[in-house]
Residue frames as a rotation matrix with the C-alpha (Angstrom) as fourth column:
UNK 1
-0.660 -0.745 0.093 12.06
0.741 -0.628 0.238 1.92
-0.118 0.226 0.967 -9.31
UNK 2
-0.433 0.137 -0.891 10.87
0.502 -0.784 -0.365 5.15
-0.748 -0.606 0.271 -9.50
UNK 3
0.725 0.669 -0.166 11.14
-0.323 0.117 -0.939 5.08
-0.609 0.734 0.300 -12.69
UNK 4
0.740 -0.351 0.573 12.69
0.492 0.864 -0.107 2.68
-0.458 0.361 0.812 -15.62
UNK 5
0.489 -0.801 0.344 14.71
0.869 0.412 -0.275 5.28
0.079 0.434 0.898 -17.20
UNK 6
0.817 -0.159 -0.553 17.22
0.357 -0.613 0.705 7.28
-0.452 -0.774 -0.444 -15.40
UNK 7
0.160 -0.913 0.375 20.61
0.174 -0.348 -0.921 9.67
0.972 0.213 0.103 -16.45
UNK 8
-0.027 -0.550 0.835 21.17
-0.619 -0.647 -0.446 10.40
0.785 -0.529 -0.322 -12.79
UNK 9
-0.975 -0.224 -0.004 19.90
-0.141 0.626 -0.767 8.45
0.174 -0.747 -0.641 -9.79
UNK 10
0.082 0.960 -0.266 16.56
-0.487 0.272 0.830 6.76
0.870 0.062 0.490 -9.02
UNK 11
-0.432 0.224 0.874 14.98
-0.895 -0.230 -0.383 5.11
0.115 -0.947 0.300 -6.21
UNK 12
-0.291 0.520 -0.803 13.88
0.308 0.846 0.436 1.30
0.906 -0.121 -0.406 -5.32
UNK 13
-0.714 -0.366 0.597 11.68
-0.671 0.115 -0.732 0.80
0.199 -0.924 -0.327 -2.95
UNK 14
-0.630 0.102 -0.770 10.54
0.187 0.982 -0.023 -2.35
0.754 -0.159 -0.638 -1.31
UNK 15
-0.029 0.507 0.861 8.16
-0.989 -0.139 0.049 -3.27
0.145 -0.850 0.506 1.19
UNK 16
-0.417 0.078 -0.906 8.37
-0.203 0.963 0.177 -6.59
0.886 0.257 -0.385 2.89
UNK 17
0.270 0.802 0.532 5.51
-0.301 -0.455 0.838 -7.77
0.915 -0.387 0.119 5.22
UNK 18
0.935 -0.355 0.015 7.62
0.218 0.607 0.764 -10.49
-0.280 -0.711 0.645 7.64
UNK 19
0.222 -0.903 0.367 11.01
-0.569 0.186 0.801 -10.93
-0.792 -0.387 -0.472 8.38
UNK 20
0.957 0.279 -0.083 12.63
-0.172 0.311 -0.935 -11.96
-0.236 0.908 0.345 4.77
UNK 21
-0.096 -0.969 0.229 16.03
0.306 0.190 0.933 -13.04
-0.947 0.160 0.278 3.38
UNK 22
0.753 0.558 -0.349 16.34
0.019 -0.548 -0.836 -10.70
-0.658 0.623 -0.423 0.83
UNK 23
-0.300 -0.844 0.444 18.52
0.648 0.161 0.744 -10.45
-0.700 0.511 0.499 -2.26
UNK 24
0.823 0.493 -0.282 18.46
0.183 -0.699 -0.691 -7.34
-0.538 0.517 -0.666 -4.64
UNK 25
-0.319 -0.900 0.298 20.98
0.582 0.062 0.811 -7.62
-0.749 0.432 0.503 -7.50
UNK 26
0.482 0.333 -0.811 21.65
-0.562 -0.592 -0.577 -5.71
-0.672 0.734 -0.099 -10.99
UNK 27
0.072 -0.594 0.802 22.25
0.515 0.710 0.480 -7.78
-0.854 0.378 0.357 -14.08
UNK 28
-0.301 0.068 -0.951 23.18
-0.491 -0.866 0.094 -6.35
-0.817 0.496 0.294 -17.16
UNK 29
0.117 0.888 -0.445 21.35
-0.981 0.033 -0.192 -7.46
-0.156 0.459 0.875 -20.66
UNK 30
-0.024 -0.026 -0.999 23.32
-0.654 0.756 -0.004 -10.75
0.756 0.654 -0.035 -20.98
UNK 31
0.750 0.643 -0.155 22.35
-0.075 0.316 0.946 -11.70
0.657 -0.698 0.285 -17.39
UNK 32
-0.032 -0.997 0.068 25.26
0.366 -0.075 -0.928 -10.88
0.930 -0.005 0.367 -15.74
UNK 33
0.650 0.232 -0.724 25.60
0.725 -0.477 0.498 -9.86
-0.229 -0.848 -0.478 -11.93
UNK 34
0.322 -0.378 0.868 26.85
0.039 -0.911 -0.411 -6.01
0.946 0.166 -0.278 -12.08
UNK 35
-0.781 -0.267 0.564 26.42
-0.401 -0.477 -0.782 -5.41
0.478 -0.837 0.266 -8.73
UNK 36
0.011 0.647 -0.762 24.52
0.658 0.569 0.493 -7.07
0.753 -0.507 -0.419 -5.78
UNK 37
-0.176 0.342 0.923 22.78
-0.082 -0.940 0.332 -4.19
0.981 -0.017 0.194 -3.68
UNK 38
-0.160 0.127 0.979 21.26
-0.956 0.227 -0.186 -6.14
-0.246 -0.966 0.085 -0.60
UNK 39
0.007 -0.171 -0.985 21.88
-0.085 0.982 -0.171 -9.58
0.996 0.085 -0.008 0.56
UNK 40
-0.967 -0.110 -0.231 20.73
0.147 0.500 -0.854 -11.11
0.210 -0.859 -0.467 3.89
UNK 41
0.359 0.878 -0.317 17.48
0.933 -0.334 0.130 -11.01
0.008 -0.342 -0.940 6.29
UNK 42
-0.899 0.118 0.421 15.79
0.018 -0.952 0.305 -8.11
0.437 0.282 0.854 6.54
UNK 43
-0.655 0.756 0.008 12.59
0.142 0.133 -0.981 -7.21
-0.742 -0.641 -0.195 9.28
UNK 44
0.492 0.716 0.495 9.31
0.845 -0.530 -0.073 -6.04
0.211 0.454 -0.866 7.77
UNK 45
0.084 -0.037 -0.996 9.13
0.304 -0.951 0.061 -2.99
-0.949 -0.308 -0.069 6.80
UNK 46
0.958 0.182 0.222 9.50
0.287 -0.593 -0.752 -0.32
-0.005 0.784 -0.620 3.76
UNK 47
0.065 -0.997 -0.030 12.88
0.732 0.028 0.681 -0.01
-0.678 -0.067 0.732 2.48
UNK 48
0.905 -0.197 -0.376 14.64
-0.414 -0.606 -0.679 3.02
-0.094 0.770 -0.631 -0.18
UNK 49
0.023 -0.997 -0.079 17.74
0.632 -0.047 0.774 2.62
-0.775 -0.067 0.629 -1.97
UNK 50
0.533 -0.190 -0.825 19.09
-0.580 -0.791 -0.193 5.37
-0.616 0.581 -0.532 -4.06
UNK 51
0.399 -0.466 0.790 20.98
0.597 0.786 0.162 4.02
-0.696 0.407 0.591 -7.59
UNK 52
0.398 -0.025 -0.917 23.22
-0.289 -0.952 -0.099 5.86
-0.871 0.304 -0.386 -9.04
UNK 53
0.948 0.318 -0.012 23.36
-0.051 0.113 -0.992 5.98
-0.315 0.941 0.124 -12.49
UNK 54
0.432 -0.897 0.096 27.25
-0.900 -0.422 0.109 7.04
-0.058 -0.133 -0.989 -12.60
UNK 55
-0.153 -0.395 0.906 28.03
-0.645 0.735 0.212 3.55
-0.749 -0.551 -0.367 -11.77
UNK 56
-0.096 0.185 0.978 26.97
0.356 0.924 -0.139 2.18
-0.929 0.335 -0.155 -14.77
UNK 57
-0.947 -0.268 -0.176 27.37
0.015 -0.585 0.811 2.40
-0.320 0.765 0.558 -18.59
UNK 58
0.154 0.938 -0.310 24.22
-0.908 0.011 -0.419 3.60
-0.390 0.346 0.854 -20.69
UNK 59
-0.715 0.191 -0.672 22.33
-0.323 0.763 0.560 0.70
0.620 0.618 -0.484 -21.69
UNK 60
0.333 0.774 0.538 19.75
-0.811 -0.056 0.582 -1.54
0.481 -0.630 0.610 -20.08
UNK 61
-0.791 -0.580 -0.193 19.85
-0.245 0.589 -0.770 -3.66
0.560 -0.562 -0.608 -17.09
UNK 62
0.036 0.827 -0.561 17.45
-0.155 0.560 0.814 -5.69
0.987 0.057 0.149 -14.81
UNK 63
-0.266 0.100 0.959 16.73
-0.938 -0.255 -0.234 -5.63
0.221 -0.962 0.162 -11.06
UNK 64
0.261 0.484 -0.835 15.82
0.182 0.825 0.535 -8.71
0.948 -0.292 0.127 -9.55
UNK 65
-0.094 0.033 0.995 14.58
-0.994 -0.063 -0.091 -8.65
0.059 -0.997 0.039 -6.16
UNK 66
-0.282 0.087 -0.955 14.44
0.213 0.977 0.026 -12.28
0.935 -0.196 -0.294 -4.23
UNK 67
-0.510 0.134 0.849 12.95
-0.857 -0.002 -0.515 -12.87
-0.067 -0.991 0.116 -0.72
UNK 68
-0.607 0.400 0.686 11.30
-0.287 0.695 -0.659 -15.78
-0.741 -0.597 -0.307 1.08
UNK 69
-0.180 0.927 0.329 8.17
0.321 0.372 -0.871 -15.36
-0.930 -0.051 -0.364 -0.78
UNK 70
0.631 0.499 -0.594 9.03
0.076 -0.801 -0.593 -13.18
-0.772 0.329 -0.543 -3.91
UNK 71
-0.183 -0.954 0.237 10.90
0.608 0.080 0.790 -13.15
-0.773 0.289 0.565 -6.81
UNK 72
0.828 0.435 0.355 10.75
0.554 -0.530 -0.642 -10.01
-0.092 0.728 -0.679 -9.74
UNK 73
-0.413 -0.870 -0.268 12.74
0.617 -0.484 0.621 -8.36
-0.670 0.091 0.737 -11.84
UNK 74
0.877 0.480 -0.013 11.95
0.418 -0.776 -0.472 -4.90
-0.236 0.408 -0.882 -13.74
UNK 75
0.286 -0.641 0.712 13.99
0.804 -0.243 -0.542 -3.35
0.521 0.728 0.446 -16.67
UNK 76
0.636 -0.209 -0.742 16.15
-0.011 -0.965 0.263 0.16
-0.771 -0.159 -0.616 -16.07
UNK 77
0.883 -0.165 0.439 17.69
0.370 -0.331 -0.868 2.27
0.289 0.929 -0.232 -18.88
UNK 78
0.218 -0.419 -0.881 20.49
0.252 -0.848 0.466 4.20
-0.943 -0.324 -0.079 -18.05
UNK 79
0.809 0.044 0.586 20.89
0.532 -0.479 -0.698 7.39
0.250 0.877 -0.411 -20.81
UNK 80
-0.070 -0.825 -0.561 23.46
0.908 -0.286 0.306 9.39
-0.413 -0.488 0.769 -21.37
């Protein structure tokens, strides 16, 4: 992310070096799926997605990328 806490819309972006089966979900704090963002292969390359904030109440919530070779997740705030 662009950065961790957002009132409007922020930016992931990714870079994967090979052909990857990617997965890129939001859970909220009690590990919940919210919303699942990207799911399937994916080539190499440098991805953006835009997240809007709108879509979700304030509070915090957790990315979690997945891919072949990778697996992290990084907090986001949303403020109102």
């Amino acid at each position: 992310l662009s950065r961790s806490v957002f009132t409007g819309s922020s930016v992931l972006k990714y870079q994967l070096p090979r052909e990857s089966d990617v997965d890129i979900s939001i859970y909220d704090i009690s590990g919940r799926m919210v919303n699942n963002i990207v799911s399937g292969v994916k080539k190499a390359g440098i991805y953006k997605i835009n997240i809007n904030a709108s879509n979700y109440s304030a509070g915090t919530y957790f990315i979690r990328m997945k891919s072949d070779e990778y697996d992290h997740a990084e907090r986001m705030t949303i403020v109102r």
